[in-house]
MDTraj code that builds the backbone (N, CA, C; nanometers):
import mdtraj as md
import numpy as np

residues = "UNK UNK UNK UNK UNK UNK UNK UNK UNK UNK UNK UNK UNK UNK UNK UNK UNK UNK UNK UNK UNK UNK UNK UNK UNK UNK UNK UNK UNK UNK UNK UNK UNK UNK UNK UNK UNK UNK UNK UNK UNK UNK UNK UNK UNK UNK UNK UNK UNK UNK UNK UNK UNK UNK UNK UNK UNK UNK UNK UNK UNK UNK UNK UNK UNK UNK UNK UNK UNK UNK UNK UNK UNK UNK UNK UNK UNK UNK UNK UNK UNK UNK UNK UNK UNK UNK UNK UNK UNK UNK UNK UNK UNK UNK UNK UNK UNK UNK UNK UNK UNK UNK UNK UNK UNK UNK UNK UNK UNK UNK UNK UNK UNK UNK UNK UNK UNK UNK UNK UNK UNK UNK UNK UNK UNK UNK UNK UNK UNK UNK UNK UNK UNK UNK UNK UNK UNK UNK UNK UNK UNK UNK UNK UNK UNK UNK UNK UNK UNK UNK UNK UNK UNK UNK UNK UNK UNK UNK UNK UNK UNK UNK UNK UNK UNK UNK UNK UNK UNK UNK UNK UNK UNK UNK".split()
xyz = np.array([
    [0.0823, -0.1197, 0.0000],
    [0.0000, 0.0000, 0.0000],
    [0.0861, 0.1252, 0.0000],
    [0.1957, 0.1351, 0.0776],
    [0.2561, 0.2254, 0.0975],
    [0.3465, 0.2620, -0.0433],
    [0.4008, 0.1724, -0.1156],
    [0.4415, 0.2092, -0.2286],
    [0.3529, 0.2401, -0.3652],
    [0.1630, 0.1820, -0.3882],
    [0.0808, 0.2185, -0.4253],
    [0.0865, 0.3952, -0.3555],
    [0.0587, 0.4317, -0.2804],
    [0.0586, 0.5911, -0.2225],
    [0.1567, 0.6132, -0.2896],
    [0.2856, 0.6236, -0.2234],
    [0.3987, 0.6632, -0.3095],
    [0.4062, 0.7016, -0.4446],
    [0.3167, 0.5915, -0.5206],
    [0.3592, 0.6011, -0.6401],
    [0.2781, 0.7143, -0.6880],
    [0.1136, 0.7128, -0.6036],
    [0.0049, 0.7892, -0.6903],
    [0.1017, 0.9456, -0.6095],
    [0.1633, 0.9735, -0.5478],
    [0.1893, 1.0848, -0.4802],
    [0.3115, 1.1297, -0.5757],
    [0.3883, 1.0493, -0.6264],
    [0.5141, 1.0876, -0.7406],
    [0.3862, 1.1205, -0.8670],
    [0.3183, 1.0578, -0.9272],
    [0.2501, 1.0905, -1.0585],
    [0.1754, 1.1807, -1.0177],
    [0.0960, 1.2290, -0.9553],
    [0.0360, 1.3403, -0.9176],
    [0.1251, 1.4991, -0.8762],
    [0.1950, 1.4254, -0.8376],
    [0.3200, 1.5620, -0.8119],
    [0.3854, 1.5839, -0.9682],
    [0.3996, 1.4970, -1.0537],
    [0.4494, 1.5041, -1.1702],
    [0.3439, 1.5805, -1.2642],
    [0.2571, 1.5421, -1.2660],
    [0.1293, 1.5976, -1.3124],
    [0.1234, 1.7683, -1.2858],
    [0.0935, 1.7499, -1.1864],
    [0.0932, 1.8726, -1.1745],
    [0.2253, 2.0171, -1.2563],
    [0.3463, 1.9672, -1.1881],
    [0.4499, 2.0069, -1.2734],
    [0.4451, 2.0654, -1.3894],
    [0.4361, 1.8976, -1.4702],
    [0.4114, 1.9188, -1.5956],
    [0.2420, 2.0005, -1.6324],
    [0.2046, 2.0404, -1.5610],
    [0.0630, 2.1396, -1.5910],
    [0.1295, 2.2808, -1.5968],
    [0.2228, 2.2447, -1.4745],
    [0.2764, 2.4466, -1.4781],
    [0.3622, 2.4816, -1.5361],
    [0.4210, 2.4246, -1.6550],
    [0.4861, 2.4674, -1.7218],
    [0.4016, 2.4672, -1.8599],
    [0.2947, 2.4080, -1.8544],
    [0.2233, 2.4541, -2.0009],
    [0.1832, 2.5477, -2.0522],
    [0.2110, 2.6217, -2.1727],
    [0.1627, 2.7488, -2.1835],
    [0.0313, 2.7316, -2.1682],
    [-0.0441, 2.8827, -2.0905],
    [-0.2145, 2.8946, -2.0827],
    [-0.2570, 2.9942, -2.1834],
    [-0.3361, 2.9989, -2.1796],
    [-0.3949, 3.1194, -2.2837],
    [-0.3542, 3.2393, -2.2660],
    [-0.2760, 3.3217, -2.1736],
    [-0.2579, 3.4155, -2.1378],
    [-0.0737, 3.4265, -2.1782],
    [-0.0499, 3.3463, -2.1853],
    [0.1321, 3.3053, -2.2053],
    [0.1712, 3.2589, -2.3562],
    [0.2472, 3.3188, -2.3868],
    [0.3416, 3.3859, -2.4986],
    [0.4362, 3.2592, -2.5271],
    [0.4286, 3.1941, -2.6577],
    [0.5829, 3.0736, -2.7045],
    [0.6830, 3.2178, -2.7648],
    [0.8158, 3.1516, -2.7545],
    [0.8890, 3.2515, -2.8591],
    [0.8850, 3.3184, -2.9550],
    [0.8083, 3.1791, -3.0597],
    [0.8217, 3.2073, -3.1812],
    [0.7121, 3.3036, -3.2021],
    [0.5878, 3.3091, -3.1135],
    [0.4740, 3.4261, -3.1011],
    [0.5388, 3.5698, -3.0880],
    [0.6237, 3.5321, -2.9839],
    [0.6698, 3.6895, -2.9713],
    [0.7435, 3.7440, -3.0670],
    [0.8117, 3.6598, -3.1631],
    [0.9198, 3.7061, -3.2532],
    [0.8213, 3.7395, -3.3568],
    [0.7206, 3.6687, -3.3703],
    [0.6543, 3.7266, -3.5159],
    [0.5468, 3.8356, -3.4228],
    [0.5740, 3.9235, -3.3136],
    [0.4867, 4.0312, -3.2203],
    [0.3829, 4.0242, -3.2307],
    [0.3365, 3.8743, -3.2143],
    [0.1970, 3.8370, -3.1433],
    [0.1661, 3.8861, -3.0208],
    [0.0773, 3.9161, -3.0160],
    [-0.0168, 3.9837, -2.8945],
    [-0.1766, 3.9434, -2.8501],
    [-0.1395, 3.8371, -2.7209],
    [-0.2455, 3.7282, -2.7500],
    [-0.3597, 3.8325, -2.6402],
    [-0.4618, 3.8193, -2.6403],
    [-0.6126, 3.8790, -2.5704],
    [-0.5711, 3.8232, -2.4176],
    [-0.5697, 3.8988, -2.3601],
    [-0.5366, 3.8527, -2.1287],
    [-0.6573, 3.9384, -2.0944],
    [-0.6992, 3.8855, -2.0021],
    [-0.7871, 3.9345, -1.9286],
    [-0.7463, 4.1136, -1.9033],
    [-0.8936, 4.1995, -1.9549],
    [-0.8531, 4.3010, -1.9105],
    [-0.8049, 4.4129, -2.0655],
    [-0.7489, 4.3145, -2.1348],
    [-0.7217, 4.3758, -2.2547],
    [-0.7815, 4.3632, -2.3748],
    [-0.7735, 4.4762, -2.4659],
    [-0.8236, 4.4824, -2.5918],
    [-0.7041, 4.4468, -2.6920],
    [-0.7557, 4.3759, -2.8036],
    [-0.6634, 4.3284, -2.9583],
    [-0.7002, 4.3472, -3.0650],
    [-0.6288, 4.4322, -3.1114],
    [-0.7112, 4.4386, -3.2818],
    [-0.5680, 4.3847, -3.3811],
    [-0.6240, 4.3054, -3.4382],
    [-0.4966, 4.2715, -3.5167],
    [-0.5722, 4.3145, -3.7046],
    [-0.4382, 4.4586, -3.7256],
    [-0.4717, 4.4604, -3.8749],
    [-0.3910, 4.4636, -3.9670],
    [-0.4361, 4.4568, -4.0924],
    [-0.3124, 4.4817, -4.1910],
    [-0.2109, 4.5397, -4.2148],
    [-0.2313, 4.6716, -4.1684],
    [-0.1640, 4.7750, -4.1797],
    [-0.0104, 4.7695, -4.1807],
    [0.0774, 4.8412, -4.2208],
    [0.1960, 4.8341, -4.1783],
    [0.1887, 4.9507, -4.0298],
    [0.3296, 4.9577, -3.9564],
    [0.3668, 4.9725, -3.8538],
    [0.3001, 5.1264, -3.8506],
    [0.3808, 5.1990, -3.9300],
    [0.3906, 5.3461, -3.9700],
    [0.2384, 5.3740, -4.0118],
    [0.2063, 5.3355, -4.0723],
    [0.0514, 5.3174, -4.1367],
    [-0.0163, 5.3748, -4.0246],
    [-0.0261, 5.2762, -3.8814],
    [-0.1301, 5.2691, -3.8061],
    [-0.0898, 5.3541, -3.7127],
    [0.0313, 5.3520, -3.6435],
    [0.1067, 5.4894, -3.5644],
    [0.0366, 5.6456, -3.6481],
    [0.0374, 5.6769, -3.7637],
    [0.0205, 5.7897, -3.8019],
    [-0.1733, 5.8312, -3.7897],
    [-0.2477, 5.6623, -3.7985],
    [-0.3699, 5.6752, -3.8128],
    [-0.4457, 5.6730, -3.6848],
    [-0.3171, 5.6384, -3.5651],
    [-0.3862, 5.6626, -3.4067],
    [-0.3797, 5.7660, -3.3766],
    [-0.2440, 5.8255, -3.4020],
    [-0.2013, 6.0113, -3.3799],
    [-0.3449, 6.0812, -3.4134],
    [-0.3936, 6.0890, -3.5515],
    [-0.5168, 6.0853, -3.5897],
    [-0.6107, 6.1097, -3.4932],
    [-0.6580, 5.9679, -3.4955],
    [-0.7205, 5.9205, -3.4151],
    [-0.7801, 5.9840, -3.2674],
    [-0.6463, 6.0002, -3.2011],
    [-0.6066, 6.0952, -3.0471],
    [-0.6624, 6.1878, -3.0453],
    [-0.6320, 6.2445, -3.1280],
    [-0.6641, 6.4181, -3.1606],
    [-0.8404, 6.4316, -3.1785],
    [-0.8769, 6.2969, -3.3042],
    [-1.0156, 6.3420, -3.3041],
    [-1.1077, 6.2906, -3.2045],
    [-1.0379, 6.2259, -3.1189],
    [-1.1466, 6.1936, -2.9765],
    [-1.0844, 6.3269, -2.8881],
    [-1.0045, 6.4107, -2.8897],
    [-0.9830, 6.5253, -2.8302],
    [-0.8813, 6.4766, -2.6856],
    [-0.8039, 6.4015, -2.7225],
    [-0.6926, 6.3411, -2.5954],
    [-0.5875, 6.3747, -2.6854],
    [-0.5062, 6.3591, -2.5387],
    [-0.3609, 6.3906, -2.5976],
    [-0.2717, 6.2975, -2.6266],
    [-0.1590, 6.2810, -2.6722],
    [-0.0746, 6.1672, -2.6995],
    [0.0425, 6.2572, -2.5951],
    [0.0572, 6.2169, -2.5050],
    [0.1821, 6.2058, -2.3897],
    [0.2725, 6.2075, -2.3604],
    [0.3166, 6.0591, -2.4620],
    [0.4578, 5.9839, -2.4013],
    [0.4192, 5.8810, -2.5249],
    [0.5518, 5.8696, -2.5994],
    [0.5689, 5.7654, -2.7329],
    [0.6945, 5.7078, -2.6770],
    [0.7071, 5.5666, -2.6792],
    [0.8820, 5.4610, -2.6883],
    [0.8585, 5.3939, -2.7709],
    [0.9642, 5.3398, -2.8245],
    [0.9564, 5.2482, -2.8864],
    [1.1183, 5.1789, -2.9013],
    [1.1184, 4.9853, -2.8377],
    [1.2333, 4.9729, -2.8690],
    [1.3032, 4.9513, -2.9585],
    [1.2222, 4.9313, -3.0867],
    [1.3096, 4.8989, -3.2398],
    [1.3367, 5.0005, -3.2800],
    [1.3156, 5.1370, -3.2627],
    [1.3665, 5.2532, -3.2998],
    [1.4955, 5.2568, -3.1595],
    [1.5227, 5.2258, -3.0955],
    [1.6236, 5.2117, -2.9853],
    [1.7330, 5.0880, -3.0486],
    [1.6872, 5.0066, -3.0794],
    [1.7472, 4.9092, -3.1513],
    [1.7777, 4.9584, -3.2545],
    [1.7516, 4.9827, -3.3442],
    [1.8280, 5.0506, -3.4779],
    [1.9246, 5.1673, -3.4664],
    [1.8816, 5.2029, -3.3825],
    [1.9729, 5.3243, -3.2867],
    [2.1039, 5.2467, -3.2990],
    [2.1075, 5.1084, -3.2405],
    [2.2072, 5.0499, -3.1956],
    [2.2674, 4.9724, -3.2814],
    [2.1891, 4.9768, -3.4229],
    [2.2413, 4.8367, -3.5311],
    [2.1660, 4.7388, -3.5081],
    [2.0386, 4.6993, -3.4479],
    [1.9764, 4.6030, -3.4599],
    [1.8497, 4.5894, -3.5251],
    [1.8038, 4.5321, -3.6035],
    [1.6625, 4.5229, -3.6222],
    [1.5898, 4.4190, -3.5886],
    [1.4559, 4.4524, -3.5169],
    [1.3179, 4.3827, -3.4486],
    [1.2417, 4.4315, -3.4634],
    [1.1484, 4.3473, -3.4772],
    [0.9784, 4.3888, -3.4919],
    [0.9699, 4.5282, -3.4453],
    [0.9159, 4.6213, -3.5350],
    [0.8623, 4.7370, -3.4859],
    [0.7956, 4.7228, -3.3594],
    [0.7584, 4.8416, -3.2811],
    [0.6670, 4.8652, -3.1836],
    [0.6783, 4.9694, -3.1476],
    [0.5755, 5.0145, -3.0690],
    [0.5429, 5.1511, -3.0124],
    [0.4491, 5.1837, -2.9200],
    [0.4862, 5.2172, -2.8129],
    [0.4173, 5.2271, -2.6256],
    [0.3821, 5.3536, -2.6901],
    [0.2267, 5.3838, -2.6934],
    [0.2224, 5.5547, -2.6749],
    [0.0828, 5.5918, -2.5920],
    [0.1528, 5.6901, -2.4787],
    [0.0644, 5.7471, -2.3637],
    [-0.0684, 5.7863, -2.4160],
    [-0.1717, 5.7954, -2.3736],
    [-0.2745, 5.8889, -2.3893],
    [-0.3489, 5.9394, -2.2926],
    [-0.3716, 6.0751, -2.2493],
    [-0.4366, 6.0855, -2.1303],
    [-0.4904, 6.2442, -2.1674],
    [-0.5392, 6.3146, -2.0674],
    [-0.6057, 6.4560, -2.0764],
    [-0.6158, 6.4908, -1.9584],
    [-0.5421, 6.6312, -1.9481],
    [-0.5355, 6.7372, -1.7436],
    [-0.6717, 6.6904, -1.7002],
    [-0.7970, 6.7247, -1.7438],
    [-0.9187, 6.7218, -1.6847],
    [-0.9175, 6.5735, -1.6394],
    [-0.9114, 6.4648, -1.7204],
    [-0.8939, 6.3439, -1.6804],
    [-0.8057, 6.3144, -1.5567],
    [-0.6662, 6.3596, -1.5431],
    [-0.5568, 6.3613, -1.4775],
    [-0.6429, 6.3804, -1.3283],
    [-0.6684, 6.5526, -1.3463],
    [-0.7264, 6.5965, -1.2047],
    [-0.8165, 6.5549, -1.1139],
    [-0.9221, 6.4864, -1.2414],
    [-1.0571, 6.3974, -1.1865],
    [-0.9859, 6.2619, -1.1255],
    [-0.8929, 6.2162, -1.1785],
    [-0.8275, 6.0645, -1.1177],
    [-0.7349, 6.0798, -0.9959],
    [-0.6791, 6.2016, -0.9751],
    [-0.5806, 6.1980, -0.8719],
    [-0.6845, 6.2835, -0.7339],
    [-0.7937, 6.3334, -0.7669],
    [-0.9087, 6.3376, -0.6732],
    [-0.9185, 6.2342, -0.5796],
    [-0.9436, 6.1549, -0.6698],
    [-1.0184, 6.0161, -0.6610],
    [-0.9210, 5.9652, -0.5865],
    [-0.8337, 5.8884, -0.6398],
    [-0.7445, 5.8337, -0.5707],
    [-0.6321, 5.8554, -0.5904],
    [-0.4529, 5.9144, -0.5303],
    [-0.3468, 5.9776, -0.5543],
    [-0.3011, 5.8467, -0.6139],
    [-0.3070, 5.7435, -0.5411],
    [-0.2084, 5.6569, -0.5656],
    [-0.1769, 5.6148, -0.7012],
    [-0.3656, 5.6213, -0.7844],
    [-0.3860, 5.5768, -0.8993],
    [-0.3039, 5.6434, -1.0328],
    [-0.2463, 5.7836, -0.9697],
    [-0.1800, 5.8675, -1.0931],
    [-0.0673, 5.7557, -1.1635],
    [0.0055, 5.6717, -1.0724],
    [0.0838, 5.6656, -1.1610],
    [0.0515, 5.5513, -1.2618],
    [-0.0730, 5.5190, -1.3117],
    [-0.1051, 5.4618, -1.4146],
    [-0.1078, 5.5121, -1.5578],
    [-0.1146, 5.6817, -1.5266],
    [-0.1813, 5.7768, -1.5991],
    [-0.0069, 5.8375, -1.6771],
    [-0.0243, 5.7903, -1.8333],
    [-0.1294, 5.7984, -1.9221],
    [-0.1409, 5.6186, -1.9426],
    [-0.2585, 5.6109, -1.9754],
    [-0.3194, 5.4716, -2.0466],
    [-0.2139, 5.4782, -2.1868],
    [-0.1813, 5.3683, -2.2090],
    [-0.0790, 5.3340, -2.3267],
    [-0.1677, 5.2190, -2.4107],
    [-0.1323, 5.2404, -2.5425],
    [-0.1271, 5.1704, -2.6610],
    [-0.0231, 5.1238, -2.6909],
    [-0.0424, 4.9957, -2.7597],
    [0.0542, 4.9503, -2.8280],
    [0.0974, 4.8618, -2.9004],
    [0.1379, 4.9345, -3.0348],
    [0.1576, 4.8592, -3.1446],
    [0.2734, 4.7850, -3.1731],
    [0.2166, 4.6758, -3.2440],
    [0.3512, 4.5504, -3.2769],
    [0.3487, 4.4864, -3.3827],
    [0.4833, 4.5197, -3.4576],
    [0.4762, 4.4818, -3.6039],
    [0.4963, 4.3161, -3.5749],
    [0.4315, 4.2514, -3.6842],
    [0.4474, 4.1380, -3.7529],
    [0.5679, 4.1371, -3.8316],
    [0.6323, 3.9900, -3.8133],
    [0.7207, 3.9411, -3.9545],
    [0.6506, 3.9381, -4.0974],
    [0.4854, 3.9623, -4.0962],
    [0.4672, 3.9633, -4.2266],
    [0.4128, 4.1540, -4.2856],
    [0.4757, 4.2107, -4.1750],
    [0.4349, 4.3849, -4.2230],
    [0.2834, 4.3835, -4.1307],
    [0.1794, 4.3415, -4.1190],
    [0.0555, 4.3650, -4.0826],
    [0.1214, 4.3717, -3.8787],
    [0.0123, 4.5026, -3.8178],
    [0.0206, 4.5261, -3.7221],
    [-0.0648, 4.5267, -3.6271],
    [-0.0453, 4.4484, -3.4888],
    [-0.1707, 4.4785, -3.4047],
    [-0.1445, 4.6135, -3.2896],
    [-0.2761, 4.6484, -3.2665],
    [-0.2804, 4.7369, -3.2024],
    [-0.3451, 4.6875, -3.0075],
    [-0.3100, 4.7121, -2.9651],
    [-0.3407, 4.6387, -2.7837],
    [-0.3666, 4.7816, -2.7066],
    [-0.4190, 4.7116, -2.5753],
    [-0.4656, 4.7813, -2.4833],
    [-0.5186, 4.7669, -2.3736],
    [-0.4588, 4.8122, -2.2142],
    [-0.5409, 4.7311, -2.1217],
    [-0.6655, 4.8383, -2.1078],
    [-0.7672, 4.7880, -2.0982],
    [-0.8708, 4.9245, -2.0468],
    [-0.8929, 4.9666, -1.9559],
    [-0.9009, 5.1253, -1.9298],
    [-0.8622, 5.2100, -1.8391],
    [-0.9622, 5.1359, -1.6852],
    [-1.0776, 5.0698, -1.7068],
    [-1.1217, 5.0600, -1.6294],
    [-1.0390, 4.8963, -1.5321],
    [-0.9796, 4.8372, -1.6931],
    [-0.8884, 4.7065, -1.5613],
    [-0.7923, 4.7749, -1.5352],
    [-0.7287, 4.8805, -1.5396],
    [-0.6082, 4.9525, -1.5113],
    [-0.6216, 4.9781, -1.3625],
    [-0.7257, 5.0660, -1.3279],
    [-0.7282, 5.1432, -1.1860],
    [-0.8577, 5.0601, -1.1431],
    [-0.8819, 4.9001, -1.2040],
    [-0.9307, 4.7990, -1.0794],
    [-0.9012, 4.8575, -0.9616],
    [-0.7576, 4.7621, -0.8977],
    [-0.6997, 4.8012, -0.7976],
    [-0.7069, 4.9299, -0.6940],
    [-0.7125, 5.0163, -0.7524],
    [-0.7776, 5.1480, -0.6746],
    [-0.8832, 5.1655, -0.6303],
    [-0.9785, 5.1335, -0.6674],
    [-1.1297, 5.1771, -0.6854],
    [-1.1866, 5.0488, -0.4905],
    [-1.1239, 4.9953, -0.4395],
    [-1.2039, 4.9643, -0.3420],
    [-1.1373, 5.0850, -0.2285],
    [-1.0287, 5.1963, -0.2065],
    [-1.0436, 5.2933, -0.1208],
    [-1.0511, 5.4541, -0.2440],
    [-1.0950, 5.4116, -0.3354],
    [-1.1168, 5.5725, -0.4191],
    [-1.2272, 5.6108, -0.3912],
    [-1.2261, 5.7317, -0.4573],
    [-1.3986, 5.7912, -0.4641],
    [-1.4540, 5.7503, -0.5742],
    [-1.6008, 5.7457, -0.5675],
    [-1.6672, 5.7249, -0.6568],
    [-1.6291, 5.7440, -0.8096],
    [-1.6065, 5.8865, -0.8284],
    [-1.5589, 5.9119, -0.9308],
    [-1.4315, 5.8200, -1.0454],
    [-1.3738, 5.7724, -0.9587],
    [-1.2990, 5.6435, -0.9926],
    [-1.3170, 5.5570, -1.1344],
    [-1.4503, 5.5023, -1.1122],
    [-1.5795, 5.4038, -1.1649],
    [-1.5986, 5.4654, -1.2904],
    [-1.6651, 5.6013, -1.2560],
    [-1.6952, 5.6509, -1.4088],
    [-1.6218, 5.7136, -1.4502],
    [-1.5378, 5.7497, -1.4320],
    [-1.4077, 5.7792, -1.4976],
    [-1.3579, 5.7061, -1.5948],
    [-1.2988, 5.5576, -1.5242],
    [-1.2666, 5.4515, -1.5806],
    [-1.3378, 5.4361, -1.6826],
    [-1.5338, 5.4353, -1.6406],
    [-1.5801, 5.3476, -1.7588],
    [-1.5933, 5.4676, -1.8972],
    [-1.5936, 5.5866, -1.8731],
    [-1.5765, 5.7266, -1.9790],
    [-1.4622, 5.7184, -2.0846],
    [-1.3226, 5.6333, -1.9809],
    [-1.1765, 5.6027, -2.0785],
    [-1.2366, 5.4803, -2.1352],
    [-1.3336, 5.4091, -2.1244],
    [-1.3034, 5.2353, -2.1713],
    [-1.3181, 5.2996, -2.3214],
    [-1.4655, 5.3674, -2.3027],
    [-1.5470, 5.4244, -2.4130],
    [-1.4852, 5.5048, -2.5499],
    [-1.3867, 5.5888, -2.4410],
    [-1.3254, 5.6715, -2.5375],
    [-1.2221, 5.6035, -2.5941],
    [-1.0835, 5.4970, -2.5208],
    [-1.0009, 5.4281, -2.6006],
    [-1.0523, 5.3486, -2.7079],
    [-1.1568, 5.2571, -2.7081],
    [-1.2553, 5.1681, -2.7764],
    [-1.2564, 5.2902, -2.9051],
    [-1.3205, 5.3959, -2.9007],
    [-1.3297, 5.4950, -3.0166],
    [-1.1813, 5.5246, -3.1209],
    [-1.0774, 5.5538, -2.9785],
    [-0.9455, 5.6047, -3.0826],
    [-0.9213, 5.4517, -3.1423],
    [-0.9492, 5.3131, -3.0747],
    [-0.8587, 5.2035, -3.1769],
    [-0.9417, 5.1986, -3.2678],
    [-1.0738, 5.2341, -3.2976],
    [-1.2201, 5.2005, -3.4123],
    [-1.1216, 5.2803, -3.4968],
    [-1.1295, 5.4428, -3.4810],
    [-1.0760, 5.5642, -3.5369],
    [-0.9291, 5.4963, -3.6067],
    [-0.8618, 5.4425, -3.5445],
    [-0.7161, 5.4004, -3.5654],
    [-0.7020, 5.2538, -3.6636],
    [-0.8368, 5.1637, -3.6602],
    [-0.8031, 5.0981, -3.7111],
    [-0.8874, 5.0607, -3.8358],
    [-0.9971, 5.1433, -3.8087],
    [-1.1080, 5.1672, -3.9448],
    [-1.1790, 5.1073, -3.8920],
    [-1.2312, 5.0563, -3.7726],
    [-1.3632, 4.9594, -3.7240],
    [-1.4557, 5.0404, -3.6950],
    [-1.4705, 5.1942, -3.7719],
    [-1.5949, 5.2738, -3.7144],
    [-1.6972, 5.1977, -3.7885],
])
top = md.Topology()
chain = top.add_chain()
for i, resn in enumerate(residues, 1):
    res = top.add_residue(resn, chain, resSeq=i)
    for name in ("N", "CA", "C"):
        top.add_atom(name, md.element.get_by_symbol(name[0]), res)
traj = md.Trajectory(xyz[None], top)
């Protein structure tokens, strides 16, 4: 009996193991990331389009402006990489936020500023076509919202609304 236990206690411990190392739906293989796949996680938005890199960067800028937000803060490390002699998949982190927004969120809760600006971000493909991502403002400042003020809530849900518009605007899904 005791080596029956044993044994179910080694295969079950093995089992398990081998469970946590399996990728889940939320987890990235290499070869995903190299061709700048960007898989849907809880919390986030994915639009995957044709576009080239430059294409869709110039059609969010766009975009920003005609939902009346600002663009912030732009990185990007393949422009850092080429800097350096390397080339990788395009990409590009870019801020978006607005003072009135700012003031209404750090009301609410201080701590929450440093989320602010909400970022986009685009990632070229090995075949030229680019997706565009996003966590939404309202899973962003989750975390805040059980000691914020009210204002918090609709705040959040005012950004879901309005980012949802700049990626439509940005990616032609009006």
């Amino acid at each position: 009996m005791k080596v029956l236990t044993g044994m179910l206690g080694f295969v079950g411990t093995l089992m398990f193991v081998m469970a946590a190392f399996q990728p889940s739906q939320a987890q990235i293989t290499t070869e995903q990331a190299q061709e700048g796949k960007v898989l849907p996680r809880n919390g986030w938005r994915v639009i995957e389009t044709t576009m080239a890199i430059e294409d869709l960067l110039d059609s969010l800028k766009k975009a920003i402006r005609e939902e009346d937000m600002l663009l912030v803060s732009m990185a990007s490390a393949s422009r850092g990489a080429k800097a350096n002699g390397f080339e990788i998949p395009g990409n590009y982190v870019i801020g978006v936020f607005r003072n009135d927004f700012a003031r209404r969120m750090l009301a609410a809760n201080v701590q929450s500023g440093i989320e602010a600006p909400i970022r986009f971000y685009l990632t070229e493909s090995r075949n030229g076509s680019t997706t565009l991502s996003w966590k939404t403002p309202s899973f962003v400042f989750q975390p805040y919202r059980d000691t914020a003020a009210e204002d918090l809530s609709s705040l959040s849900e005012e950004l879901d609304v309005i980012f949802q518009r700049i990626a439509d605007r940005a990616t032609g899904n009006t």
